[in-house]
C-alpha positions as CSV (number, residue, x, y, z in Angstrom):
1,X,103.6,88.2,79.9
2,X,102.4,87.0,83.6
3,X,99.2,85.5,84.0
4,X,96.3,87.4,85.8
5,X,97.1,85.5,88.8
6,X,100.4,86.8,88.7
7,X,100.2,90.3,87.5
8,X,97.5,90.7,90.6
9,X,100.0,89.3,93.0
10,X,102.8,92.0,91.6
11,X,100.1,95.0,92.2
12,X,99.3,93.6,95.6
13,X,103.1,93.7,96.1
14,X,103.8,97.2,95.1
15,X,100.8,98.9,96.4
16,X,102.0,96.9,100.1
17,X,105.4,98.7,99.6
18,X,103.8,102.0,98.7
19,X,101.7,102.5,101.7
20,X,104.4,101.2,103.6
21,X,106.6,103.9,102.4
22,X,103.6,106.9,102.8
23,X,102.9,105.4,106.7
24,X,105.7,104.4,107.9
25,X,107.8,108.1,106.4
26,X,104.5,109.7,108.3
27,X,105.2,107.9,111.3
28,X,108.9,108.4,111.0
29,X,108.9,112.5,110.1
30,X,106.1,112.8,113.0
31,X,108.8,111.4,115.4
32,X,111.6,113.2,114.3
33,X,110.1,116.6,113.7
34,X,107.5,116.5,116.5
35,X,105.5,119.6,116.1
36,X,107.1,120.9,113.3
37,X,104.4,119.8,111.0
38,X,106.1,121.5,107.8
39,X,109.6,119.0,108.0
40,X,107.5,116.5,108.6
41,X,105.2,116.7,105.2
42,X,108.5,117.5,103.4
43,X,110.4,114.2,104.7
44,X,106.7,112.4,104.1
45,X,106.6,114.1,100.5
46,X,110.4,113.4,99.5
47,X,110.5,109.5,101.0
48,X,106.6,108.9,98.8
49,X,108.1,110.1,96.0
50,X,110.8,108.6,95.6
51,X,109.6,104.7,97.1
52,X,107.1,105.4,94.2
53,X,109.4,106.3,91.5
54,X,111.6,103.0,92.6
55,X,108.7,100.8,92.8
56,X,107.1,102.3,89.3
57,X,110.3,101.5,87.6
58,X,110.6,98.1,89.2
59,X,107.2,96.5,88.9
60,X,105.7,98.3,85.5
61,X,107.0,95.7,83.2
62,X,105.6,93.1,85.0
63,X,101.8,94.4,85.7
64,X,101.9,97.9,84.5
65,X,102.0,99.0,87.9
66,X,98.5,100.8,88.5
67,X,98.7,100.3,92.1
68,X,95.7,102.5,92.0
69,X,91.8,101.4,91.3
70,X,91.3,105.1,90.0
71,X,93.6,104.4,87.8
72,X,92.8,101.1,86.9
73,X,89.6,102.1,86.4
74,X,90.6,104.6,84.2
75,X,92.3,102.3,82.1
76,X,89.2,100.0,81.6
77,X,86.9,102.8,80.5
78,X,90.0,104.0,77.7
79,X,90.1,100.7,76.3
80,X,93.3,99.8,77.3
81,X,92.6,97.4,80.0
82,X,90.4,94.4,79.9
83,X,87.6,94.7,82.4
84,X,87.7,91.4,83.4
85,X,90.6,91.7,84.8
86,X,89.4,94.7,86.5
87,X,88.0,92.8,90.2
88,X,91.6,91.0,90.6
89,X,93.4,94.1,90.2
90,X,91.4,96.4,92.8
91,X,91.1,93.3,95.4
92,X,95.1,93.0,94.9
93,X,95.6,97.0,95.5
94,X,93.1,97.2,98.4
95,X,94.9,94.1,100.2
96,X,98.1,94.8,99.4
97,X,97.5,98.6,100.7
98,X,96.0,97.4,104.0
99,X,98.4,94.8,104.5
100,X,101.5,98.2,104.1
101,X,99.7,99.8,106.7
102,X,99.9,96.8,109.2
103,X,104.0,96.3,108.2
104,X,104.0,100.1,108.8
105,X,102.1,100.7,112.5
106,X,104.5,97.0,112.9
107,X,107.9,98.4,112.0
108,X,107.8,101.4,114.4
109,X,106.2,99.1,117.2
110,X,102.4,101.2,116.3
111,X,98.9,98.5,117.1
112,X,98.9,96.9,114.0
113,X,95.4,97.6,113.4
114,X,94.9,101.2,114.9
115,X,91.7,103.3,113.8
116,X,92.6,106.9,113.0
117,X,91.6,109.6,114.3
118,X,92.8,112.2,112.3
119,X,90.4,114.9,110.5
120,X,90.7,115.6,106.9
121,X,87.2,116.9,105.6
122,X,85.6,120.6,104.1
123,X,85.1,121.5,100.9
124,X,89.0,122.7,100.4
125,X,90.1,119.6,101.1
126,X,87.8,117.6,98.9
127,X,88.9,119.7,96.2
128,X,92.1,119.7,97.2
129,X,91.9,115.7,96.5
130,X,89.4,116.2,93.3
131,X,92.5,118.2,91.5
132,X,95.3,116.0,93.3
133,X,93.4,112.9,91.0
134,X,93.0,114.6,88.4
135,X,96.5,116.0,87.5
136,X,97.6,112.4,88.8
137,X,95.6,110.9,85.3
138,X,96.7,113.7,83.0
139,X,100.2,113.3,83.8
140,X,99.6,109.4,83.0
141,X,97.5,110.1,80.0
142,X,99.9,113.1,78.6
143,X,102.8,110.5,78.9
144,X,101.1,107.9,77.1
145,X,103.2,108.7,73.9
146,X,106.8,108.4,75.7
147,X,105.7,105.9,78.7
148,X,109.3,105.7,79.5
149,X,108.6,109.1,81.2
150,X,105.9,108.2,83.3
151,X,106.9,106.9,86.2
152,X,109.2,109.4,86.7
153,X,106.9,112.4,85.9
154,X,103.8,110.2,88.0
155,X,106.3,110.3,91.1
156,X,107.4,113.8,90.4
157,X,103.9,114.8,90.4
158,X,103.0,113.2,93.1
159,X,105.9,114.2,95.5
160,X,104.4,118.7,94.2
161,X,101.1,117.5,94.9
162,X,101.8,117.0,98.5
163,X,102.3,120.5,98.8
164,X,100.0,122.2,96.5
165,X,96.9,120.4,97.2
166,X,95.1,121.0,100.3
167,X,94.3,117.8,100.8
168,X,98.4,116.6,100.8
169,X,97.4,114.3,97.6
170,X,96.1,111.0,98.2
171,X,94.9,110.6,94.7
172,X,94.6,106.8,95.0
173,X,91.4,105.0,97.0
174,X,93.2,102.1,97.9
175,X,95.8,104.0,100.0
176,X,92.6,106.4,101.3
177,X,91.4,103.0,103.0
178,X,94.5,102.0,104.0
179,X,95.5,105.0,106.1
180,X,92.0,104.9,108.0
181,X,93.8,102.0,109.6
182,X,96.8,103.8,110.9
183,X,96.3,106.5,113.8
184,X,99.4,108.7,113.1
185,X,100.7,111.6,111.0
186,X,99.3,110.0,107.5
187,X,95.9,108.6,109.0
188,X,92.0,109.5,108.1
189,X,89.2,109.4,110.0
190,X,87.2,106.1,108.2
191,X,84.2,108.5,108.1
192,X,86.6,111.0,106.3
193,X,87.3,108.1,103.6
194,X,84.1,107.8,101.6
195,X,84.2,111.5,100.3
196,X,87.7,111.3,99.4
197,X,87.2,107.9,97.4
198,X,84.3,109.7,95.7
199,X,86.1,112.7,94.9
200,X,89.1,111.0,93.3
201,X,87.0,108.9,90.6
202,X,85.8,112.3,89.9
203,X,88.8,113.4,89.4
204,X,90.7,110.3,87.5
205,X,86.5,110.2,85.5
206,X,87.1,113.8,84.6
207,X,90.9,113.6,83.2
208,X,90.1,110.5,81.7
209,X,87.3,112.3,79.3
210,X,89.3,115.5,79.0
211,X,92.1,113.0,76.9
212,X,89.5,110.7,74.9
213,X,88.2,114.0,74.2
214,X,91.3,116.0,73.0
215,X,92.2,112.8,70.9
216,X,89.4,112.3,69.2
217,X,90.0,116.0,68.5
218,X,94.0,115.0,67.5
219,X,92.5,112.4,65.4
220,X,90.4,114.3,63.4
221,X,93.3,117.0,62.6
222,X,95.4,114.6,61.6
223,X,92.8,113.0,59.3
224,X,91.9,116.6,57.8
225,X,96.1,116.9,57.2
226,X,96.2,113.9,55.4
227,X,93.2,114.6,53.4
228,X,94.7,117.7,52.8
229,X,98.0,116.2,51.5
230,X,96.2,113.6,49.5
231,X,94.5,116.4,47.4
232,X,97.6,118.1,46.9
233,X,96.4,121.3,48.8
234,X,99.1,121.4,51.5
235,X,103.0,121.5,50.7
């Protein structure tokens, strides 16, 4: 097991190579679809999805591979992650998703720094963003039994939920932030930010007490089975 100091570094690692793969697709798809916004969000969804599913695979032994505060978050409320180690995780995905940006804008010769300009706001989009969070957590929580499945059904998920949310699925705060910085097919007006951020805790807050509620529930059939089978009143 790596240290914290470690284990911060590798989430500040992956969440860098995930925003770089969600900008830098955007950037590519935008310049070789032009107006043809629909190939571009395909080549954007397909090139996410499967940089995620690489990087989940790659980096989950070594740090679990949140890459996510919502979902680090959600761990520390569950139980299953120590809340000290909470402020080294988030300050690791927020710098290493700003820092993906910058190699992003850099790689196809964009500022560095650029301040986007693209609107994402209304009531269908923050929805749109609410359920993108949401399913995001109960596919994590629903593989919690076989979490050999879960990076591949998190990037699966994640590579729909560009297209069925109105929002094109953020689902993750740190990369909201991050793509304020990058005026270009997968920017966010900063003043756009705030509401989504918001909107996905909701959502990750929401599908975290959905599954503490449905196992306390689990729990408690289970415990009225083997009751059951103790008194000899069930085959």
């Amino acid at each position: 097991m790596l240290n914290l100091r470690r284990r911060a570094a590798v989430e500040a690692l992956g969440t860098a190579m995930l925003v770089a793969a969600v900008v830098g697709s955007g950037i590519a798809a935008q310049r070789l679809f032009g107006a043809d916004a629909g190939l571009a969000l395909l080549a954007n969804a397909v090139a996410t999805g499967a940089a995620l599913l690489a990087i989940l695979l790659a980096l989950e032994p070594l740090s679990g591979a949140h890459l996510n505060p919502a979902v680090t978050l959600a761990f520390a409320v569950r139980g299953t992650f120590a809340w000290r180690n909470v402020p080294a995780y988030l300050s690791a995905q927020f710098g290493g998703a700003v820092a993906g940006t910058a190699l992003a804008n850099a790689m196809f010769a964009c500022p560095i720094i650029s301040v986007s300009q693209r609107v994402r706001s209304g009531d269908g989009q923050w929805l749109g963003e609410l359920v993108a969070t949401f399913g995001l957590l109960v596919v994590i929580w629903g593989c919690g039994a076989k979490p050999d499945r879960s990076p591949l059904a998190v990037a699966a998920y994640i590579t729909g939920a560009y297209w069925f949310t109105s929002s094109t699925s953020f689902a993750n705060p740190a990369v909201t932030v991050a793509r304020t910085l990058s005026d270009t097919f997968a920017g966010i007006r900063p003043v756009d930010a705030g509401p989504f951020v918001i909107v996905e805790l909701a959502g990750a807050i929401s599908a975290t007490a959905l599954f503490a509620w449905l196992s306390r529930r689990a729990a408690n059939v289970a415990a009225s089975i083997n009751t059951a089978r103790a008194a000899g009143t069930t085959p």
